[in-house]
C-alpha positions in Angstrom: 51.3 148.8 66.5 54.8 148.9 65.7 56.6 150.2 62.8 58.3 147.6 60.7 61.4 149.7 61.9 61.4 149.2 65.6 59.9 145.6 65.0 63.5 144.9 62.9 65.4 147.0 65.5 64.0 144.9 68.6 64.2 141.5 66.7 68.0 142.8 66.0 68.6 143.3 69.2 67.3 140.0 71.2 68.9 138.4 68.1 72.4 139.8 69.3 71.2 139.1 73.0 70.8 135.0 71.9 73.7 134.8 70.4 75.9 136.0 72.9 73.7 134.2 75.3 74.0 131.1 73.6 78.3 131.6 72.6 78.5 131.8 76.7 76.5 128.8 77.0 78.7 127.2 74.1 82.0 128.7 76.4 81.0 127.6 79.7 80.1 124.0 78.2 83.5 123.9 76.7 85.3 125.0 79.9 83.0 122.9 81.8 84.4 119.3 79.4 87.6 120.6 79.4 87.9 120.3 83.8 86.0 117.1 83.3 88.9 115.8 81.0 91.3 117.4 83.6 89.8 115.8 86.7 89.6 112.4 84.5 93.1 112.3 84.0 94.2 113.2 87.4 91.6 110.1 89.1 93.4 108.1 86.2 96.8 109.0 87.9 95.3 108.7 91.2 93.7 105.2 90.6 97.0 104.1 88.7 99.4 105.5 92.2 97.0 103.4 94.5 97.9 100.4 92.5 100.9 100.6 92.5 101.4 101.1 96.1 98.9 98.5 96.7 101.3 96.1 94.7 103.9 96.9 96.9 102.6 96.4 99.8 101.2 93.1 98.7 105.0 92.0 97.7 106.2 93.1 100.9 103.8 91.2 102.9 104.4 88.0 100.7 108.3 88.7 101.7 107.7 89.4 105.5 105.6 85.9 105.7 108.1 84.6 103.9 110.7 85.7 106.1 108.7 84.3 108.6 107.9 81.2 107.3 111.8 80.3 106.7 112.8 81.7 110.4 110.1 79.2 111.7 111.6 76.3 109.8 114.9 77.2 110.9 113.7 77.4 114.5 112.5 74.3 114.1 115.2 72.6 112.3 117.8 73.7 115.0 115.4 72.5 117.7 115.5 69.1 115.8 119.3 68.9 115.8 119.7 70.2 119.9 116.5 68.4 120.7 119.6 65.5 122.4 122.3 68.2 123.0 123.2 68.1 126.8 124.0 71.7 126.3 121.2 72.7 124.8 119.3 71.5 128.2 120.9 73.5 130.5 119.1 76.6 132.1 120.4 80.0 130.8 121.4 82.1 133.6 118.6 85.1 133.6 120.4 88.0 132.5 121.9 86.4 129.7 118.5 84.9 128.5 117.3 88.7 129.2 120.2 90.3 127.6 119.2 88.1 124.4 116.0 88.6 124.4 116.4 92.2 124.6 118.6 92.4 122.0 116.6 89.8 119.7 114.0 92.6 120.5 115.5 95.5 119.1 116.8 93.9 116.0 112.8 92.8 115.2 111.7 96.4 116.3 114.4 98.2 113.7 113.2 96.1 110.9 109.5 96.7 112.0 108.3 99.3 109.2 104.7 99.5 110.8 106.0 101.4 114.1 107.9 104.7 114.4 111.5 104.1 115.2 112.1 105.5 119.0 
């Protein structure tokens, strides 16, 4: 058998040996809660950012139907008022109708967020 001696030497020893197994254990499990709280925070700041843009672009589609919704009542309101206007009867010679098509065109296409401008 063993001598009390090496029995309190080796029990020493793997003594030592747990404790700094289990202080890198302790380490590594503090490291490991610390990137958790790290990563926690920045998905917080992520989930916040989405929001945020989400709210934007819910405002700015409420504004653009907005817009909309006023052009159309104009539209119609000026088709109400020129609905017995002699003028307003009269053919449009094609390249003026073209000419202000084309140019009610661009204006709609440089307020168009959606597309690249060309």
């Amino acid at each position: 058998m063993l001598s009390s001696n090496k029995f309190l030497m080796i029990s020493a020893i793997i003594g030592v040996l747990l404790m700094c197994l289990v202080h890198n254990l302790w380490q590594d499990n503090r490291k490991a809660h610390q990137k958790i709280n790290e990563l926690s925070a920045k998905l917080l700041q992520l989930e916040n950012n989405a929001i945020k843009q989400n709210k934007i672009i819910t405002e700015n589609e409420n504004a653009k139907r907005e817009l909309e919704n006023t052009s159309l009542e104009q539209q119609e309101k000026i088709n109400e008022l020129l609905k017995d206007n002699d003028c307003a009867i009269q053919s449009v010679p094609v390249s003026i109708s073209n000419s202000l098509y084309n140019r009610a065109k661009s204006l709609r296409q440089s307020t168009d967020t959606s597309k690249p401008a060309k």
